[in-house]
PAPA-196051 format. One record per residue (C-alpha): y, x, z. Coordinates in steps of 0.1 Angstrom, whole numbers, padded with zeros to 4 digits, always signed. Layout:
# PAPA-196051
YXZ;...
This chain:
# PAPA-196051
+0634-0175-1262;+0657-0182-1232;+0697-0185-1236;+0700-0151-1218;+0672-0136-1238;+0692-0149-1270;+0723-0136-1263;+0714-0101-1256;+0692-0100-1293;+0724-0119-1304;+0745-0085-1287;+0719-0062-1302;+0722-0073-1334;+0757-0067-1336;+0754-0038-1321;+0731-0022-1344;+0751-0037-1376;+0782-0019-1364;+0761+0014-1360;+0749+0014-1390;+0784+0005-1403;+0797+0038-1388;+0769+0058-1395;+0743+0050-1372;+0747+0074-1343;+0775+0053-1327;+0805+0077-1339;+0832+0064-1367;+0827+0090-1395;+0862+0080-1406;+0878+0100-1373;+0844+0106-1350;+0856+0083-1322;+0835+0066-1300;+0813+0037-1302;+0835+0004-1310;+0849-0021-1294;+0831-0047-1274;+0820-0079-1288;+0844-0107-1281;+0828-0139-1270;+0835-0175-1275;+0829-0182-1236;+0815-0177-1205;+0796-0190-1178;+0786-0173-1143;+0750-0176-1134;+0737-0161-1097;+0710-0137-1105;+0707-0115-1070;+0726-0116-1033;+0725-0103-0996;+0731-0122-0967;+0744-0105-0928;+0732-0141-0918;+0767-0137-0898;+0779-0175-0904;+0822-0177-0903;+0825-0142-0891;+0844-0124-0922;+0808-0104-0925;+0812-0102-0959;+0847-0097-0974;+0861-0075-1002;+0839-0056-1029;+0838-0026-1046;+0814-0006-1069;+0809+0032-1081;+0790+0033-1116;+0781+0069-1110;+0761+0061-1085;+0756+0022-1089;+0768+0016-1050;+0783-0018-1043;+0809-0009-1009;+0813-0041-0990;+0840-0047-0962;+0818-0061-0932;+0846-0073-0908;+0824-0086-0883;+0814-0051-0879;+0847-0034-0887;+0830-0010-0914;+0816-0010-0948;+0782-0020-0960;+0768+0000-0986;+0746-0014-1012;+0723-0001-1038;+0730-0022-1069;+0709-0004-1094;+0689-0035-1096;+0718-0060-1095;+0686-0088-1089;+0682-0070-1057;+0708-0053-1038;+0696-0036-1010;+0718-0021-0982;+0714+0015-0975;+0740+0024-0952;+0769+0011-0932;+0803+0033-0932;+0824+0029-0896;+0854+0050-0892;+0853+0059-0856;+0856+0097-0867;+0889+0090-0885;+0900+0067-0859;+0881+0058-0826;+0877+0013-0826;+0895+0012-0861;+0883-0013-0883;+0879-0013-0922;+0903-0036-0938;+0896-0029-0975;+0883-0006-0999;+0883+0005-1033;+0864+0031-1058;+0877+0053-1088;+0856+0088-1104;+0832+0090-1075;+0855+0086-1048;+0861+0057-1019;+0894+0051-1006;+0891+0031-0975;+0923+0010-0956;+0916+0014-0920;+0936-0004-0893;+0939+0007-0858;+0928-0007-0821;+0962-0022-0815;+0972-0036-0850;+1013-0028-0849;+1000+0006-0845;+1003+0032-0878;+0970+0032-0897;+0952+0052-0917;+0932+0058-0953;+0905+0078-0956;+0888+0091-0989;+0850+0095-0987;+0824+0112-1016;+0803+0080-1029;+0769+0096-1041;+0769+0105-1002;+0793+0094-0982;+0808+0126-0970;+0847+0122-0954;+0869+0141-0975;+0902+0133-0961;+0920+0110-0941;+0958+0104-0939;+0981+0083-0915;+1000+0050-0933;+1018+0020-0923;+1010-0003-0898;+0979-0028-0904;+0967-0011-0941;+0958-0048-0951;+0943-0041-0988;+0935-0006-1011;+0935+0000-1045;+0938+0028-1069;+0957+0033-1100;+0938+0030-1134;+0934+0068-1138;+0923+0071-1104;+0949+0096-1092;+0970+0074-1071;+0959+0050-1041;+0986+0026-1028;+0983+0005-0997;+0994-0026-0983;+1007-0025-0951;+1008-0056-0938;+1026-0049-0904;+1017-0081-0889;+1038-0089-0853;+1019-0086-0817;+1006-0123-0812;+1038-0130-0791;+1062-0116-0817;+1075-0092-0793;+1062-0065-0812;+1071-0063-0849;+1065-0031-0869;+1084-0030-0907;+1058-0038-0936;+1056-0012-0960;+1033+0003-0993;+1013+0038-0991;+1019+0060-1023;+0988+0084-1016;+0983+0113-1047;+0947+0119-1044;+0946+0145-1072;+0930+0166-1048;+0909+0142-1027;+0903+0167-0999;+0947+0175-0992;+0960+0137-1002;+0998+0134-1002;+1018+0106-0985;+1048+0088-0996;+1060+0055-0982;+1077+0028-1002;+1098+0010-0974;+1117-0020-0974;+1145-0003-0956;+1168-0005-0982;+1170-0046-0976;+1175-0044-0943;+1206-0059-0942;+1208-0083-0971;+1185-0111-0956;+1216-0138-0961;+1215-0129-0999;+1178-0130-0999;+1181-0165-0984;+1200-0180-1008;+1175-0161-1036;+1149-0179-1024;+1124-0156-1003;+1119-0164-0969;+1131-0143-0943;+1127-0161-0910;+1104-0144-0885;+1123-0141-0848;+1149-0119-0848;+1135-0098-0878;+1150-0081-0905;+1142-0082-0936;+1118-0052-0937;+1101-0064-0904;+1098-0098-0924;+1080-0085-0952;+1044-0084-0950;+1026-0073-0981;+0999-0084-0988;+0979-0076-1019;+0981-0051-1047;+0977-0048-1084;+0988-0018-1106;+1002-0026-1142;+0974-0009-1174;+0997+0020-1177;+0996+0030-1138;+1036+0030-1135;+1041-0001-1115;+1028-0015-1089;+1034-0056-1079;+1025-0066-1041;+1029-0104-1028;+1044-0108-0998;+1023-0140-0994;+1046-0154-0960;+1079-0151-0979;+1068-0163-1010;+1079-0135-1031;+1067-0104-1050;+1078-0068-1044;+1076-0045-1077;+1072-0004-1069;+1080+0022-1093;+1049+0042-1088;+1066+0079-1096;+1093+0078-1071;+1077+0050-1042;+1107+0031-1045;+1102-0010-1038;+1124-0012-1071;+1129-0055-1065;+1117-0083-1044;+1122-0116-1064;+1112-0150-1048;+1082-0171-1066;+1105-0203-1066;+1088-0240-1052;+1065-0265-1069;+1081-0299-1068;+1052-0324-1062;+1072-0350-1068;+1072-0339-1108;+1041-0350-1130;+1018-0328-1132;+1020-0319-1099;+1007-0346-1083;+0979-0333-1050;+0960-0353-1023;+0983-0350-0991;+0961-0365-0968;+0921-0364-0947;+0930-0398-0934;+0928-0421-0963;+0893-0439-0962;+0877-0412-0975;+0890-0414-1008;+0905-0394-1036;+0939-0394-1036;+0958-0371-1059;+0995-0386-1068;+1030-0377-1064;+1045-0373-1035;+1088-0371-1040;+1105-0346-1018;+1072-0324-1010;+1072-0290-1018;+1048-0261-1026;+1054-0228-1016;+1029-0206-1036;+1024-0182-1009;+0998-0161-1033;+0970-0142-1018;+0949-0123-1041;+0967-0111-1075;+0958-0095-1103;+0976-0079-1135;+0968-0079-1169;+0979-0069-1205;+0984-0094-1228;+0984-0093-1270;+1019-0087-1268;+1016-0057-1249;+1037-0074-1212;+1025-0071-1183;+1011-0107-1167;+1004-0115-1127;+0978-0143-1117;+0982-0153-1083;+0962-0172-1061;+0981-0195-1047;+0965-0201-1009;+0992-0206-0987;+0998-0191-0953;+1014-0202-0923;+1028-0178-0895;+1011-0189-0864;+1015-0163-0838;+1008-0176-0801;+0990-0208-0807;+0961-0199-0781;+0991-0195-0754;+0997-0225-0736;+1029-0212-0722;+1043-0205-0758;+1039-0251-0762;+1051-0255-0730;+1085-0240-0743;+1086-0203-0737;+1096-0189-0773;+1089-0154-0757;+1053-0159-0764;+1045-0166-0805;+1058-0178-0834;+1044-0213-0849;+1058-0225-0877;+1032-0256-0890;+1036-0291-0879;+1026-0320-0891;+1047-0349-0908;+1042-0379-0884;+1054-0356-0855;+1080-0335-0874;+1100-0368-0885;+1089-0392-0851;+1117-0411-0845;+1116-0410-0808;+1115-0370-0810;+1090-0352-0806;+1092-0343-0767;+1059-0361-0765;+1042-0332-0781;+1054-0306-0756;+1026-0287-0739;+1001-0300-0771;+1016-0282-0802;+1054-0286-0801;+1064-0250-0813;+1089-0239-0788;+1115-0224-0814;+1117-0261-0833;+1126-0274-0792;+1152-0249-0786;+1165-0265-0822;+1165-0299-0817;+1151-0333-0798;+1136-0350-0832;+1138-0349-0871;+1140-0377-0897;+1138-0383-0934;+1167-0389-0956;+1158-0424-0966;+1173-0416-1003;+1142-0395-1007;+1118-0407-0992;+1128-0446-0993;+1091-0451-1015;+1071-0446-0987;+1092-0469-0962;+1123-0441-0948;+1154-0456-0936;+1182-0444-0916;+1174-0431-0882;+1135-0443-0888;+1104-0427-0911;+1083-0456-0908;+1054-0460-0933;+1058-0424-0943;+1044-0409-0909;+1014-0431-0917;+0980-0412-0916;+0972-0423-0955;+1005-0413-0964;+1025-0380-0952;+1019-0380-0912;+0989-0358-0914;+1004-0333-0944;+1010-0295-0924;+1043-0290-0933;+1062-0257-0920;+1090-0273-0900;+1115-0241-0909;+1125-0253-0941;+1142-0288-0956;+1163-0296-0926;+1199-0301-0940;+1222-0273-0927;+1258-0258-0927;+1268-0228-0951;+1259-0205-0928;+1226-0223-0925;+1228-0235-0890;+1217-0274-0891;+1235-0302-0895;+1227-0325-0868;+1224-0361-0870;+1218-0389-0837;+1189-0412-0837;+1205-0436-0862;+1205-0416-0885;+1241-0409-0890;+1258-0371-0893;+1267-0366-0853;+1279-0331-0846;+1267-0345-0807;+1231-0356-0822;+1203-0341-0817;+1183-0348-0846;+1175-0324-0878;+1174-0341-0909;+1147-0338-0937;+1155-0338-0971;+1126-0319-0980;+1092-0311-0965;+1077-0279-0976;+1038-0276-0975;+1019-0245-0977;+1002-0235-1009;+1003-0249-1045;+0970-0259-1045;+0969-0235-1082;+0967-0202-1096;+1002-0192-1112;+1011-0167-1142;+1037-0147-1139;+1057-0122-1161;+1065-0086-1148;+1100-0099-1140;+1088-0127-1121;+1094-0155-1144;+1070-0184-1141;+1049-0185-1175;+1022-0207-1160;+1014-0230-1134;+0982-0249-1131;+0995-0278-1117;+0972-0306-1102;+0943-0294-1126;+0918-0277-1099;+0922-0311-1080;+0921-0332-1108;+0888-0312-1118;+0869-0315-1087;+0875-0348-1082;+0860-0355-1122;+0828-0367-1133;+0828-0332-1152;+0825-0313-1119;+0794-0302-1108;+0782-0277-1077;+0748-0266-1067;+0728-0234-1077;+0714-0256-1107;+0748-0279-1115;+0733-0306-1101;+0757-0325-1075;+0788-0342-1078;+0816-0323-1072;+0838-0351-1061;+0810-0366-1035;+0828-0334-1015;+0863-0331-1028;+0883-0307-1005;+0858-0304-0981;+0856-0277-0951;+0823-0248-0948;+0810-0264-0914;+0813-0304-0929;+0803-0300-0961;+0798-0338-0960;+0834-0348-0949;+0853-0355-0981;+0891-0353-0981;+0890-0334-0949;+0907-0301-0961;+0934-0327-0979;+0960-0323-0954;+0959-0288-0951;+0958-0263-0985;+0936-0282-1005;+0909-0259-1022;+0926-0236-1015;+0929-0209-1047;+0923-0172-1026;+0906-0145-1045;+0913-0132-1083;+0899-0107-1102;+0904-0104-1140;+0880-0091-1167;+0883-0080-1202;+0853-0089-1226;+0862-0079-1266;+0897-0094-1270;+0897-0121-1241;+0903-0116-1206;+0888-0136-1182;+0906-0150-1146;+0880-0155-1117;+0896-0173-1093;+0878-0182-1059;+0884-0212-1039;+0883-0207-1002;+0872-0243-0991;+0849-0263-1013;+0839-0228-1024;+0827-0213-1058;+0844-0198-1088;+0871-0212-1114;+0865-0192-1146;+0894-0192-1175;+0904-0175-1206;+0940-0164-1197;+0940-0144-1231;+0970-0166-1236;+0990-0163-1206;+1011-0198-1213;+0982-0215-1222;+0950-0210-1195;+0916-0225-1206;+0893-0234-1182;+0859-0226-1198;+0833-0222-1159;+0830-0233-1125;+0802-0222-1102;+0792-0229-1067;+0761-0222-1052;+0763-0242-1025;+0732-0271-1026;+0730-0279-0984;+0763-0301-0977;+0748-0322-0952;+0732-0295-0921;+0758-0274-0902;+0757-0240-0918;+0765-0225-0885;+0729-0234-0873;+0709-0202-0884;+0681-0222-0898;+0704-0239-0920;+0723-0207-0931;+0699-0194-0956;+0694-0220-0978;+0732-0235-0976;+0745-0213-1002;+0778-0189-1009;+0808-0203-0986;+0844-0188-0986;+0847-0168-1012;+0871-0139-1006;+0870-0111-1027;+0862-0108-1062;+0851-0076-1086;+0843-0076-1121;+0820-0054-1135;+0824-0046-1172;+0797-0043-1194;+0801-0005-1194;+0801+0001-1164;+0771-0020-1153;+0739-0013-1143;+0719-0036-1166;+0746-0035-1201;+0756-0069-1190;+0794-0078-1175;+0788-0088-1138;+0810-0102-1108;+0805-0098-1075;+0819-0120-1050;+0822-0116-1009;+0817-0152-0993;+0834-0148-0961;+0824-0180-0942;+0785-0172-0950;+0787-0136-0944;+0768-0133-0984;+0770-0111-1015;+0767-0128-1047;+0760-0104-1076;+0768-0130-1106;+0758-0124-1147;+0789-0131-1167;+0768-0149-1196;+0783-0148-1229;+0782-0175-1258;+0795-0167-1292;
């Protein structure tokens, strides 16, 4: 008998002794309830038992998932095709695609940004031809696909999801700026009652209300900074999760670094409170910081970087003490608005907004006019000629006064993205102290100086409370892990994990080369309840596959999985012949599909791998 096979008699077994125990037809004859509680299990472990492919290499053809147990439909956000693919997943072994849903009748050259499913009914976020324009959400029957309704929302409805009793839909509108910033609608959160699906009702949760108070926000700690916006312009939400009892909604605001809470009955954004920094100096901390180091794995402190979570994904969960707990997945995002404008690096601010640079030209210390027309951003040469490092920091890696040295080497910090807006010492009304080329305070310099860098991401997933209060931080463990003998990828487990530590989709055989960037880059989360455990799936954008822990205990994660399908590192998955037998790359969005709900009895997840354009339908294996 196989593990799977053993397990499921194991469940029977159970099952039928509990039965019995209540009197055999599944009802307590104490108070003639319902069947009992689930089984809780020991552990898990994901094992790939069916998928699709769009054979659509890097083209988002295959992003964010959703599934109807009425009708056993998986939805699918294509974005390659701006619409949603619909899926049978009555055999989850074999998913077969029955139908595509476009929204050109709700909006002519929309696209579908995201979707979700509650009692039948599909709520889908759809953004319009010219993205700072208002968009809209439609509802749509699933057994058949008919439009209900459709209702006008915020600008760029970036993600969709409904509250746990499936009356409410909230969306995240994103509101991203025109690619020269001249355009820069206010970000905002759709509170839709969908009571009656066909005559929805629209409120709008704005951020007006901190319009205003960006200098206090400043000092908070949440990042306010586009050009000339305000603080409701600045905020761009980004992802959604709704607390068990459907009252409050939590939404990252992944550029700022900072988490809006919305009370639910009123569509108020109740607070904004800033996700703090990760000091990568402390242990525990420690991350690889560069792709130029002889290919080799090095994860260590690095005093005076700085993580800025900058979550994606999160999700929200109840805990045995009956608080509410965020995961986040903490990617990292830069703002980089205008890069493919040649006139925005030869100096003219009036065309983007770029706020990534790397270390060895942020802190050269002949300036950094030798990167004009290549990738000076034009707002950091209206600033200043040149930056440098406070040598009291960053004296371990060779900084002195009015020189960087050693640190701007390629193996140390030169190649590390760092966002230049951030760490520079300034005045108390956060105009920058300026220094001259030696390195000495010179209110005629022309120099910014460093005390900090900030990178983008924390290379981790993070627990938060409702409040906002850090409970948990994963620290250097995902890069510690990948780079360990324990690691394995491959459809069987069979490869080294650490033969292609932070490596990109299209070089799946250059090790280190995602090291400078985000690292693996944490992006998707979904949580899961089996018994009395619940389960974080966290998927990691780069190397790929899925982290699996038991956050039962919000201070105290276990990592108890990891699965990535991926067996072709060597041949380009963009070549179509390679494609197919490559594996799952990029995994984006995440849905778990509880035991109850499934259409075999068994918990599933299903994962959209954005890079490959492929659905994985995954069997959450239990062990007891």
């Amino acid at each position: 008998m196989n593990k799977t096979k053993i397990q499921l008699f194991t469940l029977s077994v159970i099952a039928a002794a509990t039965l019995a125990a209540c009197g055999g037809n599944g009802e307590s004859s104490a108070n003639n309830t319902t069947t009992p509680s689930e089984v809780t299990p020991a552990s898990v472990t994901l094992e790939k038992i069916g998928g699709f492919s769009t054979n659509q290499f890097d083209e988002s053809a295959a992003e964010i998932p959703a599934y109807d147990p009425a009708s056993k439909r998986l939805f699918m956000v294509n974005a390659l095709a701006g619409a949603v693919d619909v899926f049978d997943l009555s055999d989850p072994e074999n998913p077969t695609l029955i139908d595509t849903l476009d929204t050109n009748d709700v909006l002519a050259g929309s696209v579908v940004n995201s979707v979700a499913v509650a009692n039948g009914i599909v709520a889908v976020a759809i953004e319009a031809p010219i993205k700072t324009n208002l968009g809209r959400m439609a509802l749509y029957r699933a057994s058949d696909l008919t439009l209900l309704s459709a209702r006008t929302v915020g600008a760029q409805p970036d993600m969709i999801t409904f509250t746990p009793d499936g009356n409410t839909v909230l969306t995240a509108n994103e509101g991203e700026p025109s690619d020269d910033y001249q355009i820069d609608p206010e970000g905002s959160i759709s509170v839709i009652d969908v009571r009656d699906p066909r005559a929805p009702i629209v409120r709008t949760a704005s951020f007006s209300a901190f319009t205003g108070q960006e200098a206090s926000l400043r000092a908070q700690g949440i990042r306010i900074y586009g050009p000339g916006a305000s603080a409701s312009q600045d905020f761009e939400p980004e992802y959604i999760t709704v607390s068990a009892d459907g009252t409050t909604a939590f939404v990252t605001l992944q550029e700022n670094n900072a988490i809006a809470k919305i009370d639910i009955a009123t569509a108020t954004v109740t607070n904004v409170f800033p996700l703090g920094e990760k000091d990568h100096g402390a242990v525990g901390n420690e991350f690889d910081a560069s792709d130029s180091d002889g290919d080799t794995i090095n994860i260590r402190n690095w005093a005076g970087v700085i993580g800025l979570y900058l979550p994606d994904a999160m999700a929200s969960y109840t805990a045995a003490d009956g608080n509410t707990y965020l995961i986040t997945a903490n990617e990292g995002d830069a703002r980089t608005w205008g890069e493919d404008n040649p006139a925005y690096f030869a100096g003219d601010a009036s065309k983007g907004f770029v706020e990534e640079f790397r270390v060895k030209h942020l802190v050269n210390r002949n300036g950094w006019a030798g990167r004009l027309n290549n990738d000076l951003p034009a707002q950091l040469d209206d600033l200043a000629n040149g930056g440098l490092l406070n040598p009291t920091v960053f004296g371990y890696c060779g900084a002195v006064a009015g020189n960087p040295n050693g640190c701007r080497a390629d193996d140390q910090l030169g190649r590390l993205n760092v966002t230049w807006t951030m760490g520079y010492r300034t005045d108390a009304n956060g105009a920058p102290i300026l220094f001259n080329s030696t390195g000495v305070e010179d209110p005629a310099g022309d120099r910014l100086m460093y005390d900090k860098l900030y990178s983008f991401g924390a290379r981790s997933f993070s627990i938060f409370n409702e409040d906002g209060v850090l409970v948990f931080d994963s620290g250097s463990e995902i890069e510690r892990f990948l780079a360990s003998d324990d690691c394995k990828v491959g459809s069987t487990r069979n490869l080294n994990c650490k033969d292609f530590f932070n490596s990109g989709h299209d070089e799946g055989n250059a090790l280190d080369s995602r090291s400078d960037a985000k690292g693996p880059e944490p992006e998707g989360v979904a949580v899961g309840k089996i018994g009395d455990k619940t389960f974080a799936f966290i998927g990691l954008e780069r190397i790929g596959g899925i982290l699996v822990y038991d956050v039962t205990d919000p201070s105290a994660p276990v990592r108890v999985d990891y699965y990535n399908t991926r067996d072709d590192w060597t041949n380009d998955p963009a070549d179509p012949a390679a494609l197919p037998t490559v594996g799952d790359l990029g995994p984006e969005g995440l849905v778990f599909i509880p035991a109850k709900d499934s259409p075999t009895g068994e918990p599933l997840l299903v994962v959209g791998n954005e890079v490959s354009g492929s659905t994985a339908v995954m069997r959450v294996n239990l062990s007891f």
